[in-house]
C-alpha positions, 0 to 999 in steps of 0.5 A, spaced: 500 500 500 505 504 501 508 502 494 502 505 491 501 511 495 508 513 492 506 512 486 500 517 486 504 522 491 509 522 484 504 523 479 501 529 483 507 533 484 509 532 476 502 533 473 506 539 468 512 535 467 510 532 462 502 529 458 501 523 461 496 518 456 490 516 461 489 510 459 482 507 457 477 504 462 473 497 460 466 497 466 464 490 463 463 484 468 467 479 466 473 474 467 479 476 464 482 472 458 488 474 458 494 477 464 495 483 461 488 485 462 487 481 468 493 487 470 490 493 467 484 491 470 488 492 478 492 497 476 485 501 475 483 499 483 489 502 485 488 507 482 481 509 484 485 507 492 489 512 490 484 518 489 481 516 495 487 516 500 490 522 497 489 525 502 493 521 508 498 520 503 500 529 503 499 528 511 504 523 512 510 524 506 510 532 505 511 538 509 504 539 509 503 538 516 508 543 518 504 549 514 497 548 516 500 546 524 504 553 523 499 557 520 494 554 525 498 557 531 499 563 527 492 564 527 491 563 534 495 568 536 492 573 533 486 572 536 482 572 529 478 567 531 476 565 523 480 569 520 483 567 516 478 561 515 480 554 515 479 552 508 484 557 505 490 556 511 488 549 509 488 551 501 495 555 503 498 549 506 497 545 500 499 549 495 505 551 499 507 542 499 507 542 492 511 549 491 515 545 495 515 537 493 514 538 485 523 538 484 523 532 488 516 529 484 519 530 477 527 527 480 522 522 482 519 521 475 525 522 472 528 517 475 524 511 476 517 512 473 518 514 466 525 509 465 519 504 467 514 507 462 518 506 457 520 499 459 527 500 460 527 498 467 523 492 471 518 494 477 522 492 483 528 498 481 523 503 479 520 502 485 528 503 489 529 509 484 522 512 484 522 512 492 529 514 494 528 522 493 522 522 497 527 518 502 532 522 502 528 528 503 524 524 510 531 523 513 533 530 512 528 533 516 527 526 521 531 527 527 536 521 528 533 521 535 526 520 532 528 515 526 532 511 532 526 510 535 523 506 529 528 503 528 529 499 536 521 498 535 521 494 530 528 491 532 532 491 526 539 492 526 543 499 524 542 502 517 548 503 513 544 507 508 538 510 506 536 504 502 535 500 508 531 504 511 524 501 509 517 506 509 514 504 514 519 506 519 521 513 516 514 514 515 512 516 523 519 517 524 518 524 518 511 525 521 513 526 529 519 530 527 515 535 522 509 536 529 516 538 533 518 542 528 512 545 527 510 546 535 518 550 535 516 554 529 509 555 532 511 558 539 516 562 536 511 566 532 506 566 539 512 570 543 511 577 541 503 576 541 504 574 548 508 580 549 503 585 546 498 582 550 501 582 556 502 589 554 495 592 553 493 588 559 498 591 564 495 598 560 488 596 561 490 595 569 493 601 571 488 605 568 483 601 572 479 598 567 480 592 569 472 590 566 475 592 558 478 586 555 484 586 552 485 582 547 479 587 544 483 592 544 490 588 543 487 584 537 488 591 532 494 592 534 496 585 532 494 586 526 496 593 524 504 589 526 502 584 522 501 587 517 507 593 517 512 586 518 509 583 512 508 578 515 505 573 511 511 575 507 515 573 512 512 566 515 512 562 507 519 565 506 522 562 513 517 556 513 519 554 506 527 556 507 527 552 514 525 545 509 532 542 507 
């Protein structure tokens, strides 16, 4: 299963790389007479799979679990409530994972699926060939600490290379990596809202107007900060430059 979630999340990220011919789809109930069509009509199930579980397989093998988590802390301290809304942080995020997966997709593609395309290689190698891009792009961003993890869980011996390291163990590792890594980036971005919070409430205090609540009077000039920083400008660059 993992196999053909790789496969998909390839196909995703390298929609523009090239036309891809979509094959033709045969609904009629009957056996197969031949492997070939017995093949084709598997690959077809897989694909539909596919299409129906895209979504965990963007949460599990890209940095999309990075963004929305940051984006959604930024929100918090803010103090918008749902502004801006769920659907487009959500939309940003993805939007933002393929700016960043597409070179690895199309490395990807290059280096395994279009040899196999075009019959030059089997399966198993497309596959190692295929994977690989995306394993070196986990192991950068997984901490030793979370890969070791894994790894003594399962029991297995220490990898020499990347290659020995299957997806089943890299997978989690990258995934509790990635919600440290957001959670930092995230309590960062929530210090100097603190602050202004802190700020207006002290003000609001020693003015004894104790029954004003602060974060109404705070939330404009979070805003106003906000905006004079450019932080969106900001966030997307240091998010997009803190992926190796």
């Amino acid at each position: 299963m993992i196999r053909f979630f790789t496969l998909f999340l390839i196909f995703v990220a390298t929609l523009g790389a090239e036309a891809v011919e979509i094959p033709t789809m045969n609904f009629a109930l009957s056996s197969p007479d031949t492997p070939e069509q017995l093949v084709s009509s598997l690959n077809v199930l897989a694909v539909l799979t596919l299409l129906f579980l895209a979504p965990s397989l963007v949460l599990v093998m890209t940095t999309f679990t990075r963004f929305v988590i940051v984006f959604g802390f930024l929100r918090q301290a803010l103090g918008t409530q749902q502004v801006p809304p769920t659907q487009l942080l959500v939309m940003l995020a993805m939007i933002l994972t393929f700016f960043v997966m597409e070179p690895i997709g199309i490395k990807a593609y290059d280096a395994g699926i279009k040899p196999y395309m075009e019959k030059k290689i089997g399966y198993e190698e497309a596959f190692d060939k295929t994977v690989l891009p995306f394993k070196n792009f986990m192991i950068r961003n997984t901490r030793e600490k979370d890969l070791a993890l894994f790894v003594r869980i399962r029991k297995m011996e220490n990898p020499e290379t990347i290659a020995d390291v299957p997806l089943s163990v890299i997978i989690p590792a990258f995934v509790i990596s990635e919600l440290k890594t957001a959670f930092e980036i995230g309590f960062l971005i929530f210090l100097p809202f603190l602050v202004i919070d802190m700020v207006v409430a002290s003000i609001l205090m020693s003015m004894g107007m104790m029954m004003l609540p602060p974060v109404m009077i705070a939330l404009p000039f979070k805003i106003l900060i906000f905006v004079l920083i450019d932080g969106w400008n900001l966030i997307v660059g240091n998010l997009i430059t803190s992926i190796k």
